[in-house]
ZAMARGU-4260 file (C-alpha; in steps of 0.2 Angstrom, whole numbers, plus 5000, padded with zeros to 4 digits):
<rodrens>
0) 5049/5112/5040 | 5058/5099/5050 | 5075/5101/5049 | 5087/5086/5050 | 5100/5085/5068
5) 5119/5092/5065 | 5125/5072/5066 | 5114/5066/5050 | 5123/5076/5040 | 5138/5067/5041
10) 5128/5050/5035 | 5124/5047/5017 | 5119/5032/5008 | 5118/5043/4991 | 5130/5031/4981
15) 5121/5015/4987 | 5103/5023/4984 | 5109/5030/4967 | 5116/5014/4960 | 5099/5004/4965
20) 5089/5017/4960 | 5097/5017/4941 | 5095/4997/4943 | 5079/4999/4945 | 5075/5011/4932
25) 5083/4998/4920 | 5072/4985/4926 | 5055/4995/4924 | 5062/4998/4905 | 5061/4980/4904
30) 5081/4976/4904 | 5087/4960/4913 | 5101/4968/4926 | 5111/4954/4932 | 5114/4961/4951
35) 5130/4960/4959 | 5128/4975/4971 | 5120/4971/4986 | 5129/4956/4996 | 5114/4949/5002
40) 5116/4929/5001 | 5104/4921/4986 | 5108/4904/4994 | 5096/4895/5008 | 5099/4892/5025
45) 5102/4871/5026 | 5086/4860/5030 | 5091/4858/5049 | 5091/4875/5052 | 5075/4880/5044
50) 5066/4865/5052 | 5072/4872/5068 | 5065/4890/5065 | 5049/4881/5061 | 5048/4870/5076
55) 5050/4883/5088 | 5037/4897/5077 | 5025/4884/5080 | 5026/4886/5099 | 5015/4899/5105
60) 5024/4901/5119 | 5039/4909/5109 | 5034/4926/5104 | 5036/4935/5119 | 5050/4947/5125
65) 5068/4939/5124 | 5081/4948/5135 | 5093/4959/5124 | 5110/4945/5129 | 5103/4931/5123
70) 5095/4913/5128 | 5108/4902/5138 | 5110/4890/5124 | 5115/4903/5110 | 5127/4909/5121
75) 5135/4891/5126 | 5133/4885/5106 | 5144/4903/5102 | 5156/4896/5113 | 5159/4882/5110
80) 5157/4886/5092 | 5173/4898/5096 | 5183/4884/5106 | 5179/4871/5094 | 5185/4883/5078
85) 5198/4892/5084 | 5203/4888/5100 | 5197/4903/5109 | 5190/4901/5128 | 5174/4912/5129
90) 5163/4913/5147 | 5147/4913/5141 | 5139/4923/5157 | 5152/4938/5153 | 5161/4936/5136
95) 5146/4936/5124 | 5134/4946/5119 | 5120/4944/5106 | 5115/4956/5094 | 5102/4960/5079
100) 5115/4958/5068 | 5134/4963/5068 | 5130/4979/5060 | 5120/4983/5077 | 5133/4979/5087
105) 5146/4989/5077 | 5133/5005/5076 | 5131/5006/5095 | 5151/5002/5102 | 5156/5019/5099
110) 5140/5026/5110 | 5148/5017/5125 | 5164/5022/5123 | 5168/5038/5112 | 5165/5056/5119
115) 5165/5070/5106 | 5183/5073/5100 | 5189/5057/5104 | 5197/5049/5088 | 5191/5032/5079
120) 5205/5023/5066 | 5195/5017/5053 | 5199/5007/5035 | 5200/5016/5020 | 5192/5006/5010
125) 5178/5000/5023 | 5161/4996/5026 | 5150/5010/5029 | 5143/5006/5048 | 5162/5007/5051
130) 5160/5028/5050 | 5145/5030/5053 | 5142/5024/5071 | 5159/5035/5078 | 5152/5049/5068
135) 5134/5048/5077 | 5145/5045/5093 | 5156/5063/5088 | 5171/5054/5086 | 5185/5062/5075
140) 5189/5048/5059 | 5207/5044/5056 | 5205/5034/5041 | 5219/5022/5037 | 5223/5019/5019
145) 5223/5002/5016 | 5234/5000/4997 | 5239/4987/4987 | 5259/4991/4990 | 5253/4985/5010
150) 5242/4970/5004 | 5228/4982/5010 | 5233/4982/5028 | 5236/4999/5036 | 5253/5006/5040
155) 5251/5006/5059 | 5268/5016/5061 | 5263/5032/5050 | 5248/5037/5061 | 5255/5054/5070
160) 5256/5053/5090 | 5246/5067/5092 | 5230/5056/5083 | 5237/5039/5095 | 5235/5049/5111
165) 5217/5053/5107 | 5210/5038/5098 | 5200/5025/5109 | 5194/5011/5095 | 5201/5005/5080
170) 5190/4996/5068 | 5198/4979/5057 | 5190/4969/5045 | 5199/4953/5041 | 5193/4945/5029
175) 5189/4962/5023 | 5173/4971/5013 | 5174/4977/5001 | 5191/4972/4998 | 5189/4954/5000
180) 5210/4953/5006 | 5214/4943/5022 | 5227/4945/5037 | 5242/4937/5042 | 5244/4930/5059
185) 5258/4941/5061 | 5249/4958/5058 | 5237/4955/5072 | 5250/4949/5083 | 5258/4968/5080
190) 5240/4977/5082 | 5238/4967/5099 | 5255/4974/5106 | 5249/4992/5095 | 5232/4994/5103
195) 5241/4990/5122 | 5253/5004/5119 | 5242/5016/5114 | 5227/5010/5127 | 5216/5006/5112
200) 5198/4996/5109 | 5201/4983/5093 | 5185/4981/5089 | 5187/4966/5073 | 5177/4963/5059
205) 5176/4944/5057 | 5157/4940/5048 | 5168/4932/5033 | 5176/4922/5045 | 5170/4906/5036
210) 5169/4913/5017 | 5185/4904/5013 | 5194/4898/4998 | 5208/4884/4993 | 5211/4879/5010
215) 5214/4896/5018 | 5211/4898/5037 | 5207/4917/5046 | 5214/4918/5062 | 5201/4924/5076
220) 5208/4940/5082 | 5205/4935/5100 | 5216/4918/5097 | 5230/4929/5099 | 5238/4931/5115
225) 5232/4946/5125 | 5220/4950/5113 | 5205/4947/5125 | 5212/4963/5136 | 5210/4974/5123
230) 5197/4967/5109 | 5181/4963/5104 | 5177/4955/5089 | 5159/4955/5081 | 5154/4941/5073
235) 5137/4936/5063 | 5126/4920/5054 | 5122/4929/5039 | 5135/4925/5029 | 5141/4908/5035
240) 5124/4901/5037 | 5114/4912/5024 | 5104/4919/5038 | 5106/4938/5034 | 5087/4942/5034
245) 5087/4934/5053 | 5097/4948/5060 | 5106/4935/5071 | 5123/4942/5076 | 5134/4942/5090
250) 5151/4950/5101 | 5163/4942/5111 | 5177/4948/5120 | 5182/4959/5132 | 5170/4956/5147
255) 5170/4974/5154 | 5166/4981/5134 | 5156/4968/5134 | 5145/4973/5149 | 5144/4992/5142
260) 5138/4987/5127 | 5125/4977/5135 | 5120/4990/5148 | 5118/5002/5132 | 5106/4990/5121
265) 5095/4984/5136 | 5092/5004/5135 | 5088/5004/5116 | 5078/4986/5112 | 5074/4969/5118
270) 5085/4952/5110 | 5082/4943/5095 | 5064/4932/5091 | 5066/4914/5102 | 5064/4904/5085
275) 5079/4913/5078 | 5089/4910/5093 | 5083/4892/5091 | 5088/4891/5073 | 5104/4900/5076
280) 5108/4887/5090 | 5103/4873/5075 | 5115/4882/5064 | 5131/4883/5077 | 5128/4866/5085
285) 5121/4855/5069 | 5132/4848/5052 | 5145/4860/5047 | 5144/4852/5030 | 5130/4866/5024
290) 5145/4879/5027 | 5157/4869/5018 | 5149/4867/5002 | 5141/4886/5005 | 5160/4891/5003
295) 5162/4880/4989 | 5149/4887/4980 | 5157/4905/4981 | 5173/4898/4979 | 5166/4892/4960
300) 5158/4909/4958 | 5174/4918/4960 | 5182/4906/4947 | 5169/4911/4935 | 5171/4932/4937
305) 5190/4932/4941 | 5193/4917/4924 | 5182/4924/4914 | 5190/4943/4918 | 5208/4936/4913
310) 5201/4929/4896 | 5196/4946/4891 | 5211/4956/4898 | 5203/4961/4915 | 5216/4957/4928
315) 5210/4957/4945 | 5218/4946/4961 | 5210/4930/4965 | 5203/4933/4981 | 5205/4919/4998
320) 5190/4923/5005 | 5172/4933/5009 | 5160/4935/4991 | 5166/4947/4986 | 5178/4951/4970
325) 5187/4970/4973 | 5191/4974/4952 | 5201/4989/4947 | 5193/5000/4933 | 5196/4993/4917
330) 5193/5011/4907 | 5198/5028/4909 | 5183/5035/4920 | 5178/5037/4939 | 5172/5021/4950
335) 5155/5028/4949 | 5154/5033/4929 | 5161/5016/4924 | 5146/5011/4934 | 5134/5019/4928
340) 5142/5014/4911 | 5141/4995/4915 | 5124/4993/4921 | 5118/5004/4902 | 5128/4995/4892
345) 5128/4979/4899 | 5116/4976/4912 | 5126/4973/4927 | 5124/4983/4943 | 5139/4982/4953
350) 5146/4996/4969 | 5160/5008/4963 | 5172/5011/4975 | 5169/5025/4980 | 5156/5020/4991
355) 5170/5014/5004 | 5181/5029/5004 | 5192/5041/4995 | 5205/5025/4993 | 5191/5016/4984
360) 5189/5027/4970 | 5198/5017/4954 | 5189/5000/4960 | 5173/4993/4958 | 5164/4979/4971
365) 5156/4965/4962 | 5144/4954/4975 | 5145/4935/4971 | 5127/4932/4974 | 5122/4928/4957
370) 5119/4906/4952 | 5135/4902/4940 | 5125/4903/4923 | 5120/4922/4930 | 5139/4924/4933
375) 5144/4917/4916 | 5131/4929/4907 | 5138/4942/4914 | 5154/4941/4910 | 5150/4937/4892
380) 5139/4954/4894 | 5155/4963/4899 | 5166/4956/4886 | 5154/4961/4871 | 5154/4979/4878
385) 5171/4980/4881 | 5179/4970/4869 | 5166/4972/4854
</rodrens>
């Protein structure tokens, strides 16, 4: 028998496997589950992007080998992207890197940097890949709570020394999954000035960058000062442009982290197809109106589930940004029973939180990917078997 490598045991997706497995079994027993697990976009990509994509598949010419970095003109339309957005200077020859996704980028940072032992700060709450690429790298976890009393941003002051002088990277995710909660200016301005003191990577979470809501701006993490000399932040097209099956990602940042993680891919793959680099090039330099009303469209989606939550006594915060809504436990059971107990009873899958971390468990993740009269059908659903 095959047996699996000491360093898969620490990886599991038994919690997100479990939950789409029991959806599944509804639906073959003929229920209609109204998903809101996954956060995979239901929305389109805007006409100018798709015709792009098109354009260039027709070219026969495009279906060879890309280099891992990327095409000069993805890298110049990321940065102007950055400048025009956020005011961020970016060299496109040694401050960006493409990637197949964020998520890749985020998976492999660790193998460049981490030796076994070294310690990796991570959220607690957070997304998976955020453990799971220091732990295929041997890094120690150090996970930071991040509570409601600290509007779920991690007390930087009570990790012990003796963790400090180990860690090399710290993981951040502003606007945050699964919580949806955001960061002050203020708070990155202290992690800067943290992660110089202790010689520590930031690497910054920012694909939900545009996901935002009655008017609220995020701050780019490398907008603030001296960010650069210690930072990278990873960002992505999935969400802002409803691109997520493309795999079109990108980090940018510290040149010399930079170049390691690029030394490290052009060992493991290629770059992205030449059409999606086109169609990503579409999406960064064309109308930014598709964006706009993409936000307003999950700005109305969370109206619905967080309105319709409060009508039937179901408090939850009304969140400024991503698609996601991050609900406490209405009932006396675990994150994952009350799970299972929704999707039964009323046909609505949704992630406990449990799935992000021991200070997950009392919440559940509801995905906004779901057209508004979905959303309103579910929290009828929801109302009837909780308020019968």
């Amino acid at each position: 028998m095959v047996e699996q490598a000491h360093r898969m045991q620490a990886l599991t997706s038994a919690i997100f496997t479990q939950v789409d497995d029991m959806r599944k079994t509804e639906v073959a027993a003929g229920k209609d589950v109204i998903t809101l697990s996954i956060g995979s976009p239901d929305l389109a990509p805007a006409s100018h992007i798709i015709e792009a994509l098109k354009n260039s598949a027709d070219c026969c010419f495009n279906y060879g080998y890309t280099l891992s970095k990327g095409v000069p003109e993805l890298l110049h339309a990321i940065a102007n992207w950055y400048k025009n957005k956020f005011g961020v200077e970016l060299n496109p020859e040694t401050e960006i890197h493409s990637l197949l996704g964020s998520q890749e980028g985020l998976a492999h940072i660790s193998l460049c940097l981490v030796n076994p032992g070294d310690v990796v700060l991570i959220p607690d709450p957070g997304y998976p890949i955020f453990s799971a690429g220091p732990l295929v790298a041997g890094a120690e976890l150090y996970r930071m709570p991040l509570l409601p009393a600290n509007n779920y941003l991690p007390d930087l002051n009570a990790i012990d020394q003796t963790i400090l002088q180990r860690t090399k990277i710290m993981i951040l995710n502003y606007p945050n999954n699964p919580l949806a909660a955001t960061a002050p200016r203020s708070f990155l301005e202290q992690v800067v000035g943290f992660a110089k003191r202790y010689n520590i990577l930031v690497c910054y979470d920012f694909a939900y960058s545009d996901l935002v809501f009655d008017g609220y701006r995020p701050d780019s993490f490398l907008s603030i000062p001296g960010a650069k000399d210690i930072a990278i932040e990873f960002n992505s097209l999935s969400k802002t442009y409803s691109m997520a099956g493309c795999r079109v990602g990108y980090v940018v940042g510290n040149a010399r982290v930079i170049a390691l993680l690029g030394r490290l891919k052009s060992n493991f793959d290629y770059g992205i197809f030449y059409p999606l680099q086109q169609a990503a090039v579409a999406a960064l330099t064309g109308s930014q109106n598709c964006v706009a009303e993409t936000a307003a469209t999950y700005q109305r989606r969370r109206d619905i589930i967080v309105d319709g939550f409060a009508d039937i006594g179901w408090k939850v915060d009304r969140p400024k940004a991503s698609m996601y809504v991050w609900a406490p436990v209405p009932t006396n059971q675990s994150s994952f029973d009350f799970t299972v107990s929704l999707l039964k009873n009323a046909g609505v899958a949704v992630i406990p939180g449990s799935a992000f971390g021991v200070c997950g468990e009392g919440y559940i993740r509801l995905a906004l990917v779901q057209p508004e009269p979905r959303l309103t059908d579910a929290v009828a659903r929801i109302k009837k078997w909780l308020k019968p």
